[in-house]
C-alpha positions as a LaTeX table, in Angstrom:
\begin{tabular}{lrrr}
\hline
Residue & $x$ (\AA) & $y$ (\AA) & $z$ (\AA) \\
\hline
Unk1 & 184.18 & 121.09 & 162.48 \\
Unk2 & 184.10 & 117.37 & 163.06 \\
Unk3 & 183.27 & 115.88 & 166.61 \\
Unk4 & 186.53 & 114.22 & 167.08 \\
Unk5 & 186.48 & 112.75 & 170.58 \\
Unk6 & 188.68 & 111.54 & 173.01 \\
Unk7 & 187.83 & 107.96 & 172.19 \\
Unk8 & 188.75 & 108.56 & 168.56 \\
Unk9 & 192.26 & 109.72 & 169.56 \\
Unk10 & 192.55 & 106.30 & 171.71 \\
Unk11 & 191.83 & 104.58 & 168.62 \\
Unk12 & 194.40 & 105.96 & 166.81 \\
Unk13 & 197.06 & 106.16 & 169.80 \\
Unk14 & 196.40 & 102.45 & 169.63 \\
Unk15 & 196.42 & 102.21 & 166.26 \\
Unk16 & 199.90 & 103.83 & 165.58 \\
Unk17 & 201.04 & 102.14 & 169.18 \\
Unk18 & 201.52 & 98.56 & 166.75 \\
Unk19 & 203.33 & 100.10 & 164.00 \\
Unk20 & 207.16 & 100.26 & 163.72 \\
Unk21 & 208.73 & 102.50 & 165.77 \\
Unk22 & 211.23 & 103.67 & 163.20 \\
Unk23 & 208.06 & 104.57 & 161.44 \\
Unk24 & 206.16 & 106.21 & 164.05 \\
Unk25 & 205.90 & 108.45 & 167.31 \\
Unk26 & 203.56 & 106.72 & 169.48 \\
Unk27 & 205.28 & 103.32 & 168.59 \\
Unk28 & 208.45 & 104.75 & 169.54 \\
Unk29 & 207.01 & 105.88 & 172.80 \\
Unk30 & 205.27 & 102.97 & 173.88 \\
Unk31 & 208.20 & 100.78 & 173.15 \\
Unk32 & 210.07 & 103.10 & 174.81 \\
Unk33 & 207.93 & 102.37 & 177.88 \\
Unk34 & 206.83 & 104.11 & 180.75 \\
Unk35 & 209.75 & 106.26 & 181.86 \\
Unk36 & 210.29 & 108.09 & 178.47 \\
Unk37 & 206.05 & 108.18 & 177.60 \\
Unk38 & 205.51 & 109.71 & 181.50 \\
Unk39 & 208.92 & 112.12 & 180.94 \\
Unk40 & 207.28 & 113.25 & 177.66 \\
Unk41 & 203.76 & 113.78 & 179.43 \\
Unk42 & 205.36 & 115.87 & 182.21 \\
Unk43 & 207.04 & 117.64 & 179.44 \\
Unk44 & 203.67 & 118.17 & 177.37 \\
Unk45 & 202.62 & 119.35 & 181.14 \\
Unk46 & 204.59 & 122.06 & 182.15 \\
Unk47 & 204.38 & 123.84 & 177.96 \\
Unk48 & 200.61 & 124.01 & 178.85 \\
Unk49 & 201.34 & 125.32 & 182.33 \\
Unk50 & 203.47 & 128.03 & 180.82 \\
Unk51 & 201.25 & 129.01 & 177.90 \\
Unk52 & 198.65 & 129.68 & 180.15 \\
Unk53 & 200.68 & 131.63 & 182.74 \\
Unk54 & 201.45 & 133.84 & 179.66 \\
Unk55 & 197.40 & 134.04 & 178.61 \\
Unk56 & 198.69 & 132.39 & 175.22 \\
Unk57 & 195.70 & 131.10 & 174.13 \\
Unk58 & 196.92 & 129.61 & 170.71 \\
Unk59 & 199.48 & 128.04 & 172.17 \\
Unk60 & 198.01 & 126.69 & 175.27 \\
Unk61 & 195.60 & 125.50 & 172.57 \\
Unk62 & 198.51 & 123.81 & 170.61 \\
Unk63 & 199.96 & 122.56 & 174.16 \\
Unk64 & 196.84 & 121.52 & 175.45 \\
Unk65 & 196.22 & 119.09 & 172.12 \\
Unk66 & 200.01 & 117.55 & 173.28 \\
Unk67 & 199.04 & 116.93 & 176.74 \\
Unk68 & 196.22 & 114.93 & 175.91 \\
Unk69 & 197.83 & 113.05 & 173.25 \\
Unk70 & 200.93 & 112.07 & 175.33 \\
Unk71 & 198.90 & 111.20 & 178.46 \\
Unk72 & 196.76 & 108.65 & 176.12 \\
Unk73 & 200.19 & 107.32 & 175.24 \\
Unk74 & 201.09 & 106.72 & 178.97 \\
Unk75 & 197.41 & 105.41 & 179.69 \\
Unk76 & 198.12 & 103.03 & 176.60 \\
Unk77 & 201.23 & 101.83 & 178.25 \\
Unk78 & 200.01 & 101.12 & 181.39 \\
Unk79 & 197.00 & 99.39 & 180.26 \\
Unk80 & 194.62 & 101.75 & 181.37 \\
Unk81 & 191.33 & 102.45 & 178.70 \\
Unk82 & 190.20 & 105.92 & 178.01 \\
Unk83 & 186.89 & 104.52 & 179.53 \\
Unk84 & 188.04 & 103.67 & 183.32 \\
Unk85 & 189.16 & 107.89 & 183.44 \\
Unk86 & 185.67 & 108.56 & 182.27 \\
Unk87 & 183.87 & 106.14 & 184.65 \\
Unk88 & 186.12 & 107.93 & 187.45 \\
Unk89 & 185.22 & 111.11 & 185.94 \\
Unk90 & 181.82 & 110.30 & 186.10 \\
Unk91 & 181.97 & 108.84 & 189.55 \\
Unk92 & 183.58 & 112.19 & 191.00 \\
Unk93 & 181.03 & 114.61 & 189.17 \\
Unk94 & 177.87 & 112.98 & 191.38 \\
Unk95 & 178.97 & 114.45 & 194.40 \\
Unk96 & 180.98 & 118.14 & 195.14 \\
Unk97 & 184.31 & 118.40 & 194.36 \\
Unk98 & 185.17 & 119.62 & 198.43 \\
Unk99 & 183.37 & 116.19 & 199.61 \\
Unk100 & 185.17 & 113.90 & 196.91 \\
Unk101 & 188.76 & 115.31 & 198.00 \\
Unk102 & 187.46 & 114.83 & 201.71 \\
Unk103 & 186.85 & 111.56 & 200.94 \\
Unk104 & 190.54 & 110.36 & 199.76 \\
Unk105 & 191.92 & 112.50 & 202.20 \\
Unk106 & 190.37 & 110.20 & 204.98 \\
Unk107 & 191.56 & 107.18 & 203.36 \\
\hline
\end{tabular}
């Protein structure tokens, strides 16, 4: 199996993002814009929320691949590189989960 990464699925989201959108899905989406790409997210969402309720591991698999797809589409849309959710990632992992959520909590 190949290491295909997060940052190589960006590539093509943005890729595909500047083709026609007769000719392709994430073109359509993006010039779409937000409404439809977030609708289609929340969509993605709530499959992967039902595969796994139903221990459906092939298709929460299968959903799971959609999810992250469409929200690089939204994230694309709004602007927002695949490396600003990994520096947040990254920020949140160097302390415990309980005191990060304390700390938007008081804020």
């Amino acid at each position: 199996m190949s290491e295909f990464t997060l940052a190589d699925l960006e590539k093509i989201v943005d890729a595909r993002s500047k083709a026609s959108p007769d000719e392709s899905w994430t073109a359509k989406l993006v010039s779409a814009g937000q409404p439809k790409a977030a609708k289609k997210l929340g969509e993605e969402a709530i499959e992967a929320v039902m595969a796994a309720i139903a221990d459906d591991r092939e298709n929460l698999t299968y959903e799971a691949a959609d999810l992250l797809y469409h929200l690089l589409v939204v994230l694309k849309v709004a602007g927002i590189p695949l490396h600003s959710v990994m520096a947040e990632l990254e920020r949140r992992t160097a302390q415990s989960g309980l005191t990060e959520k304390a700390s938007r909590q008081s804020s």
